[in-house]
LUMKE-615471 format. One line per field, with one value per residue (C-alpha): residue in one letter; x, y, z; residue number from 0. Coordinates in Angstrom, 1 decimal, always signed. Example, Ala and Ser with C-alpha at 12.3 -4.5 7.8 and 13.67 -1.06 7.14 Angstrom:
<sites>
code = (A,S)
xx = (+12.3,+13.7)
yy = (-4.5,-1.1)
zz = (+7.8,+7.1)
pos = (0,1)
</sites>
This chain:
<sites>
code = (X,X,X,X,X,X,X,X,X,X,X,X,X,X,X,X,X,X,X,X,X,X,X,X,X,X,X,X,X,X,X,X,X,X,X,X,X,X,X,X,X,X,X,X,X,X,X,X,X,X,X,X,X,X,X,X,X,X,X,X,X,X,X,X,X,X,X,X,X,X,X,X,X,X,X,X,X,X,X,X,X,X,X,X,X,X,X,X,X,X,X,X,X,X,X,X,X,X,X,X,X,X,X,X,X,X,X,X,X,X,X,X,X,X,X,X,X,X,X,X,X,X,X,X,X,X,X,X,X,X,X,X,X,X,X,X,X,X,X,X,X,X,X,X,X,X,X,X,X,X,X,X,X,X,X,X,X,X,X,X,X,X,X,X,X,X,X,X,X,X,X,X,X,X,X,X,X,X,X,X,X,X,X,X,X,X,X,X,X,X,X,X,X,X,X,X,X,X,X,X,X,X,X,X,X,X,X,X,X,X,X,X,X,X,X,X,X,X,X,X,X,X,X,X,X,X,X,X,X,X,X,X,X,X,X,X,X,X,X,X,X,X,X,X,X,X,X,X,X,X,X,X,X,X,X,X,X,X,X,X,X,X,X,X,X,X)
xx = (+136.6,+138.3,+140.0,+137.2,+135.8,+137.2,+136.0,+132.8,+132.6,+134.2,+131.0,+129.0,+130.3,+130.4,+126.8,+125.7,+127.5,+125.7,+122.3,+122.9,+123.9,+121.1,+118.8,+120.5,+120.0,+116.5,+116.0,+118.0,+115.8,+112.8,+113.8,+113.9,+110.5,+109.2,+110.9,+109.9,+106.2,+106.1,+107.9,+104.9,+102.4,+103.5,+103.3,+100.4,+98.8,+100.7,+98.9,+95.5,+96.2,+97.3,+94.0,+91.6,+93.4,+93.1,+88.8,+89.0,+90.3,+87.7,+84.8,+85.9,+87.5,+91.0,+90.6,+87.9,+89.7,+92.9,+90.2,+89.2,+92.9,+94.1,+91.8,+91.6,+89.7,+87.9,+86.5,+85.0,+82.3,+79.9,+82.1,+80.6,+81.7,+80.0,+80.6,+79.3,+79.9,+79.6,+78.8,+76.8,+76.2,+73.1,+74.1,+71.0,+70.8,+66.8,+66.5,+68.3,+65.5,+63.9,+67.1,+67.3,+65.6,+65.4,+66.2,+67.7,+70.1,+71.3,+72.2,+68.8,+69.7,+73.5,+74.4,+72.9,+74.4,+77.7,+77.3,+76.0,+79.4,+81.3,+80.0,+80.2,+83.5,+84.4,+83.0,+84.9,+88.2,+87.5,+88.6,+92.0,+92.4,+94.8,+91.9,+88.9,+91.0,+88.7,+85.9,+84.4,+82.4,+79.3,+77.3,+75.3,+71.7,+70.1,+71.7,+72.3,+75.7,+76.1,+79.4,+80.7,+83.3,+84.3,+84.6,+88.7,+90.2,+92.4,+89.4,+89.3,+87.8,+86.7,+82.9,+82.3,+85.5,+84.5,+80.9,+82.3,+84.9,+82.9,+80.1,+82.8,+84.6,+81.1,+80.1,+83.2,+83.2,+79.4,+80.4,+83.4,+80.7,+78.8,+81.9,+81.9,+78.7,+78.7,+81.6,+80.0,+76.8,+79.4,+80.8,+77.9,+74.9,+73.1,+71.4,+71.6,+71.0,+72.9,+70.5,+72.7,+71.5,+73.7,+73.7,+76.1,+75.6,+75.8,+75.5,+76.6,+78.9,+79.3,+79.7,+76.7,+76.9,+79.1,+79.6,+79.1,+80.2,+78.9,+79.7,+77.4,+76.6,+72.6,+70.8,+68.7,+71.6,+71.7,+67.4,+67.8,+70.9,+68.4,+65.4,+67.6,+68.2,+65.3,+63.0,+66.0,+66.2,+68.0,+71.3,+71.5,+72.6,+70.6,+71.3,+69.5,+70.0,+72.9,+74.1,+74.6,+78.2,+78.5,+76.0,+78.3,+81.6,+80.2,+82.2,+79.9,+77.1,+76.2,+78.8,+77.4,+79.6,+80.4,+76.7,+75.3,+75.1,+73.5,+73.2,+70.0,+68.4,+65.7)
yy = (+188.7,+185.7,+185.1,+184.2,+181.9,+179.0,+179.3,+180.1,+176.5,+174.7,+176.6,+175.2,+171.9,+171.5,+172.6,+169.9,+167.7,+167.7,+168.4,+165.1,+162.8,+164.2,+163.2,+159.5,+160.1,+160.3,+158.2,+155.5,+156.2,+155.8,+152.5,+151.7,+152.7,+151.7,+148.0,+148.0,+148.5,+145.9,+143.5,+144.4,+144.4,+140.4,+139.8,+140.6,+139.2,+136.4,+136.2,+137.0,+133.6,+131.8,+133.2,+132.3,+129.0,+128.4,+129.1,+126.8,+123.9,+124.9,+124.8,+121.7,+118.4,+118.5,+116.5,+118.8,+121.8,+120.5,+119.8,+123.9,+124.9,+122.9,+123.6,+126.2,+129.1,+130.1,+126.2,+125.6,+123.3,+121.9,+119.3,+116.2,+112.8,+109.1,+106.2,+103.5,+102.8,+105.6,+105.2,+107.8,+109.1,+111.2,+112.0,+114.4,+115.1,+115.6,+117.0,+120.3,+121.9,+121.8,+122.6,+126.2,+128.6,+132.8,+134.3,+137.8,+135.5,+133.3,+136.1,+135.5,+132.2,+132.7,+130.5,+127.9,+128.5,+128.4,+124.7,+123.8,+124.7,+123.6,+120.2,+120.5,+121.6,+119.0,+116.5,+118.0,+117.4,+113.5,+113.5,+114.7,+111.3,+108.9,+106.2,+108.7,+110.2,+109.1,+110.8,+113.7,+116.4,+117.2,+119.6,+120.2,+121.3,+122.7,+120.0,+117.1,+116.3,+114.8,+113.2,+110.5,+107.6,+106.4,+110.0,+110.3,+109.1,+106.7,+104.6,+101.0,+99.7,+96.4,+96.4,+93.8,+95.3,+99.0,+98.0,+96.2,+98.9,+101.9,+100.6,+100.0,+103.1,+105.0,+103.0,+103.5,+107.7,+107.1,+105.5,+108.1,+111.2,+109.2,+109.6,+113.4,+114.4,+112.4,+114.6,+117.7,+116.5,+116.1,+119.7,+121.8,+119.4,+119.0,+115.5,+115.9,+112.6,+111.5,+109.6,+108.0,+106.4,+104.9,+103.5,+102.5,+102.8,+104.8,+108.9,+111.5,+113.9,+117.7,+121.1,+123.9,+127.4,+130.1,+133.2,+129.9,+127.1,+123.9,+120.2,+118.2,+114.3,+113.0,+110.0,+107.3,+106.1,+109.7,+109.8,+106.2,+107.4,+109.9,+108.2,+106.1,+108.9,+110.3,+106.6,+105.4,+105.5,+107.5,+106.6,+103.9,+103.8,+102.3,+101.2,+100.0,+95.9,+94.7,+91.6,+88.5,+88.6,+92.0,+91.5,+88.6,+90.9,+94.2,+94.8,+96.0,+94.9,+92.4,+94.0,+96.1,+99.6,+101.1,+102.9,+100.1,+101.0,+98.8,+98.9,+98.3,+96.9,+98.8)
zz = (+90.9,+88.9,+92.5,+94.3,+91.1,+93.0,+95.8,+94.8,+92.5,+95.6,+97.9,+95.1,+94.3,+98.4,+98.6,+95.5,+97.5,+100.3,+98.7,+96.9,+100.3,+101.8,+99.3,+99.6,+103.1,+102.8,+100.2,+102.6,+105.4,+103.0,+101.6,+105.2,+106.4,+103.9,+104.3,+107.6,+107.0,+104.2,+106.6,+109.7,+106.5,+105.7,+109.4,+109.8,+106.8,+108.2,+111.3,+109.8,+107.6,+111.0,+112.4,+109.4,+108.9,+113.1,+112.8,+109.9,+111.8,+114.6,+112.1,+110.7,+110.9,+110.3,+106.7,+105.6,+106.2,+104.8,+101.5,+101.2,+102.0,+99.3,+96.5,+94.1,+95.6,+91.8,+92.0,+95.6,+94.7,+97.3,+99.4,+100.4,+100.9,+101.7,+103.9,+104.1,+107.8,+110.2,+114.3,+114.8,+118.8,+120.7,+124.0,+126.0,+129.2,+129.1,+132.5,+131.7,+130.4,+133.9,+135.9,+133.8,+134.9,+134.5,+138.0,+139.1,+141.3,+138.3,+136.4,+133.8,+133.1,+132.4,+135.3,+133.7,+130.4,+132.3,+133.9,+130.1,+128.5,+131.1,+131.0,+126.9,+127.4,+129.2,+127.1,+124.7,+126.3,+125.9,+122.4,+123.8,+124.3,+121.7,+122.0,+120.7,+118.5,+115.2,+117.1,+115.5,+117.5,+115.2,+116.8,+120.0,+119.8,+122.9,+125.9,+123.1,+122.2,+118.6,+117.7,+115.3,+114.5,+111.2,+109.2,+109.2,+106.3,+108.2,+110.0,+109.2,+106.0,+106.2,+107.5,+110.4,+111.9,+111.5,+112.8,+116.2,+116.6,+115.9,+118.8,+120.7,+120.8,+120.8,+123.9,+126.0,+124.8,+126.2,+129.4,+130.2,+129.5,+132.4,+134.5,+133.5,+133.9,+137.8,+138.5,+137.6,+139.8,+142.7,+142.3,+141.5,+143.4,+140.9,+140.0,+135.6,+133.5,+130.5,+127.7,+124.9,+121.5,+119.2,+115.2,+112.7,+109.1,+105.9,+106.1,+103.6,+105.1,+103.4,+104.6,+103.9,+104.2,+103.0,+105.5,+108.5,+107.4,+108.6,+109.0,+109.4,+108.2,+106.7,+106.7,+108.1,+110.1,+112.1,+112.3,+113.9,+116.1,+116.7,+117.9,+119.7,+122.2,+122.0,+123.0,+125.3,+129.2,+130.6,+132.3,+129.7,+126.3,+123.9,+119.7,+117.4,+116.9,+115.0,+113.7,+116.0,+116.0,+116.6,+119.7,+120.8,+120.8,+121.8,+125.3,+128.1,+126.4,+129.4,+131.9,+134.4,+134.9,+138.1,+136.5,+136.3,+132.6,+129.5,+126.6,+124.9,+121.8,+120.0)
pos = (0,1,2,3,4,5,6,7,8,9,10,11,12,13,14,15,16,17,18,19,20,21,22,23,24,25,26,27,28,29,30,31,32,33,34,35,36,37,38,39,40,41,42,43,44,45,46,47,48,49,50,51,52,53,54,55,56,57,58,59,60,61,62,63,64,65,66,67,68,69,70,71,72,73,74,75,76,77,78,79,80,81,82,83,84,85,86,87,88,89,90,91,92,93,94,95,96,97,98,99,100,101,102,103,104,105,106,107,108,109,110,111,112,113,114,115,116,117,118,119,120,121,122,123,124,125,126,127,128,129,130,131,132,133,134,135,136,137,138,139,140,141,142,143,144,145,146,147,148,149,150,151,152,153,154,155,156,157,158,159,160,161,162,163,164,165,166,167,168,169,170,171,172,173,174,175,176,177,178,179,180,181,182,183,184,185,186,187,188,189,190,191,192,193,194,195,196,197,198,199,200,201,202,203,204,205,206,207,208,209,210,211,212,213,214,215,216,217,218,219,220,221,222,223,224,225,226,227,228,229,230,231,232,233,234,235,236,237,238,239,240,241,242,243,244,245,246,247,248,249,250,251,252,253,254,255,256,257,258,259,260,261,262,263,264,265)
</sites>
């Protein structure tokens, strides 16, 4: 028996042995699973934080959502900011309303919903552009388009020059949504009017809500950028009366387009 004693602790110390690599086996293989799924898991969270961070910057302006990603998420206070000169822009097409309509052939009204966001859409894709590149997109309500100048940090500072340049710029954005919206008549046959009212001034800018968050800017200047629209003509853009130098250098203000735009004083 004392022969086979040998044997018997190399069968053992062989079985150990192999008992013990394949528990570093699996323990290996483990480690590896389980680094994989940590690796997919930061992915993933990674992408979710690409995704949440992507909305953000579609809710907001760029320097407002660069403010919430910045601060401390225990201390996010109401944000809100003030300028003291803002262009503010109303831009309706008030014979929408008549062109939409609830059929069985236009799909209940969807048809018309379509043309609307293509022709928002397109607006939209104006501020692609280097030149309108300080233009901020508000909001749209119903067919109006609400948009304003003078919000990014970088605008100009000094006051006659932000007043000249912010009708300016607001004028010209105006005049290409003309050239849009005529385009879009062409394609689809349709005959829709633009209505434009524009006012520079003071607003208070802040974001409200908490499961939607909103931009949005107050104040008299907006209700008077408001009214403007609202009591203008259309195919014409019309602002509230500014100073006489300002008058003197806005451009188109006496110029005639290939619209035979104006702009009016209220």
């Amino acid at each position: 028996m004392r022969g086979y004693e040998p044997i018997l602790a190399i069968l053992l110390f062989s079985c150990a042995l192999a008992l013990h690599s394949r528990q570093v086996d699996l323990k290996l293989r483990l480690d590896y699973l389980w680094a994989v799924q940590a690796e997919e898991e930061r992915d993933d969270m990674e992408r979710v934080k690409l995704d949440n961070k992507r909305i953000l910057f579609n809710l907001l302006p760029a320097h407002v959502a660069q403010h919430f990603l910045m601060s401390n998420p225990r201390n996010m206070d109401l944000y809100y900011q003030s300028y003291s000169q803002v262009g503010v822009m109303f831009a309706s097409i008030p014979n929408f309303n008549d062109f939409y309509i609830e059929l069985d052939g236009n799909n209940m009204g969807v048809e018309c919903l379509r043309l609307l966001n293509e022709i928002i859409a397109d607006f939209d894709e104006l501020m692609d552009k280097e030149y309108y590149k300080d233009i901020e997109k508000i909001k749209t309500i119903g067919s109006t388009y609400m948009a304003a100048v003078g919000l990014v940090p970088t605008s100009g500072t000094k006051a006659k020059k932000s007043i000249y340049s912010h009708l300016s710029t607001l004028a010209d954005f105006a005049i290409e949504m003309f050239d849009v919206l005529d385009e879009i008549n062409y394609q689809s046959y349709n005959d829709f009017v633009l209505r434009v009212g524009i006012n520079v001034g003071p607003v208070v800018a802040g974001v409200i809500g908490a499961r939607r968050p909103q931009y949005d800017i107050w104040g008299n200047t907006v209700n008077v950028a408001s009214r403007m629209d609202s009591t203008g003509v259309q195919g014409k853009i019309q602002r509230k009366k500014q100073r006489e130098w300002v008058l003197r250098q806005l451009k188109n203000i006496e110029e005639a387009t290939e619209h035979e735009l104006t702009i009016e004083e209220a």
